[in-house]
N, C-alpha and C positions, 0 to 999 in steps of 0.2 A: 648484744646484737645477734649474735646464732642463734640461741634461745627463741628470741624475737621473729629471724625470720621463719625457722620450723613453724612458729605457731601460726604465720601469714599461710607457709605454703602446706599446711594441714588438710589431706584429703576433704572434702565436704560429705554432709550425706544426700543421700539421694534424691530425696522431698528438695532442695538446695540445688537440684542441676535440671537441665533442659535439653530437647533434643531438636533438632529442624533439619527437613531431609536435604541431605546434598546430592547428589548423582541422584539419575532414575535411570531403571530398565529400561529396551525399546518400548515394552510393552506399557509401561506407565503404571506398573503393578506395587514392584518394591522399589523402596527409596534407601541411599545410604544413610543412618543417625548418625550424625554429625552433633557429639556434647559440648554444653558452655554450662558454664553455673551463671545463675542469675545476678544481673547488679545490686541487688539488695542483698542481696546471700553475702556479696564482696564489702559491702556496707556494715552489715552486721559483725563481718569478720575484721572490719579494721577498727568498728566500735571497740569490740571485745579485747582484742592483744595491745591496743593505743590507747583506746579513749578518743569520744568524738571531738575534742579541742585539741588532737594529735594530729589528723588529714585536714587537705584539704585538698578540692577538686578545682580547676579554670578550662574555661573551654576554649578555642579559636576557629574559626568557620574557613575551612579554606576551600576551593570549586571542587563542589561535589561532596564534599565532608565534611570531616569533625578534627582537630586534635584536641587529645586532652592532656594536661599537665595534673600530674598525680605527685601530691606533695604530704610525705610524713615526715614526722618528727620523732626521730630515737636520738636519744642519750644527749637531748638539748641541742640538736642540728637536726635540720630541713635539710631530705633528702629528694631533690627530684627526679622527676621521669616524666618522659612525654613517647604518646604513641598516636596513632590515627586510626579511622573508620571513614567508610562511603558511607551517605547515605537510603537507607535502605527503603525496598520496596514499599510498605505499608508502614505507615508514622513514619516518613523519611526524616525527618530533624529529629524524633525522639529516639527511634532506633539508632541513627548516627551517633548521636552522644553516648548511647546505651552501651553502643559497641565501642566505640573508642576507651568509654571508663576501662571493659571488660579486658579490652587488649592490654592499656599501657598496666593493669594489675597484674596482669599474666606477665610480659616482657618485661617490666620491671622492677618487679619485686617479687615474681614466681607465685603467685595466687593464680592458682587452679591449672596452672601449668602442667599439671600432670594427666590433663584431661587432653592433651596431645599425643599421649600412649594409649590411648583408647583403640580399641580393636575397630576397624572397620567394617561393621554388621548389617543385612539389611532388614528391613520388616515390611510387610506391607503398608501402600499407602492411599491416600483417596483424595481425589481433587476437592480443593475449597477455594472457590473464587478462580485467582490468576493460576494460585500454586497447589500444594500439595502436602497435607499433614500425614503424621501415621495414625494406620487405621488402630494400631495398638501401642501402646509403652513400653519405649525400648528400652532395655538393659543395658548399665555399663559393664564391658569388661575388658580388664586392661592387657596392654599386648604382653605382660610374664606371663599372661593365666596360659596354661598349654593348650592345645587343642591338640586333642587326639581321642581316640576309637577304643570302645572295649566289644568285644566279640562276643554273642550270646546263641550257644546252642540252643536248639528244639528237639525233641525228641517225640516221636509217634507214641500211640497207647501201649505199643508194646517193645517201647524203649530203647528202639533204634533210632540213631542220628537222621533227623529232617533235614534239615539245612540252619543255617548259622545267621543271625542276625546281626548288623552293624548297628552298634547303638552310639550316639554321638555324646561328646562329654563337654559342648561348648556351646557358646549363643543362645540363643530364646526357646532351642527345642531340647537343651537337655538333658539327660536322659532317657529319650526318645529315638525308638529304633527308626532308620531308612525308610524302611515300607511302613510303619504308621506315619511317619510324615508324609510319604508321598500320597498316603489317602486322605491325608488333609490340607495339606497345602502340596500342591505340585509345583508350585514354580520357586517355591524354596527351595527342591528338591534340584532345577532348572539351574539357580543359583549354585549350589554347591558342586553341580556339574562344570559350571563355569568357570567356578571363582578357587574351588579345595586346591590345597595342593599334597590332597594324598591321594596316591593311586587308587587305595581299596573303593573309598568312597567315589571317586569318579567313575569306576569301572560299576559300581553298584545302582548309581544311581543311572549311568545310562542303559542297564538291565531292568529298571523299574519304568525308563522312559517308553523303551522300546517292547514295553510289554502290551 
């Protein structure tokens, strides 16, 4: 059985997960990625450690959603679970189902689970139709990874200290210092004034705003 659920709750890769913005700025610029892995991805994975004559899926429609009942079978017992979903914006009945599959895998038997420690990152975004996709593909990374600063002197032609660089060691820029971000995206930069909670970088970037 332990064996069995490691193999369920087994990181995915990345080709396997999905992103859709949740929060936006006032501005309507950046959006929060918000990860899921996809229901095929979760299909595939209960193929592989069960065998597809192990699951089985039933749906029930109740106002406004979905619940699904998620049923395998270890060591010759049917083991169930049931979770819910609304139904969603665009393909409301197929996204309903989609998400309910995804929930009751996650809550109850811990597939993909781990993609609730996922940092809260934002990226740019761009309106399509009602909503809003990202303008790029977001990265996972999960809330152990650290976030912190490494410091990088400059030095004149003739080998005196210039000034000091903040180079960031986290999210989509990097190893990317402050001031090249801010000549390339400012409102990232807008972002991490808002959102960091290190001093250096706040005090840094409101010296790059106010310049």
């Amino acid at each position: 059985m332990e064996k069995i659920i490691e193999k369920l709750k087994k990181p995915f890769n990345e080709n396997e997960l999905e992103f859709r913005v949740g929060a936006t700025n006032s501005d309507k610029t950046m959006g929060l990625a918000l990860a899921y892995v996809q229901a095929r991805a979760i299909q595939n994975r209960l193929d592989e450690v069960l065998g597809f004559e192990n699951w089985k899926v039933s749906y029930k429609e109740i106002q406004g959603g979905f619940i699904c009942k998620l049923s395998l079978r270890i060591n010759n017992e049917w083991i169930e679970k049931e979770d819910g979903a609304s139904e969603t914006e665009f393909e409301s009945v197929k996204g309903g189902i989609s998400n309910a599959f995804k929930r009751v895998a996650s809550s109850g038997f811990g597939i993909g689970r781990y993609l609730y420690g996922a940092r809260n990152n934002w990226y740019p975004i761009k309106q399509q139709g009602r909503g809003f996709i990202f303008a790029e593909t977001p990265k996972l990374q999960l809330n152990e990874e650290k976030q912190n600063i490494v410091k990088k002197e400059t030095k004149t032609e003739e080998g005196t200290p210039k000034n000091t660089e903040i180079i960031i060691t986290f999210g989509k820029y990097k190893g990317h210092s402050l001031t090249d971000i801010f000549h390339n995206d400012r409102s990232y930069i807008k972002y991490l004034r808002d959102k960091s909670k290190d001093t250096e970088i706040i005090k840094e970037c409101e010296k790059l705003l106010a310049s």
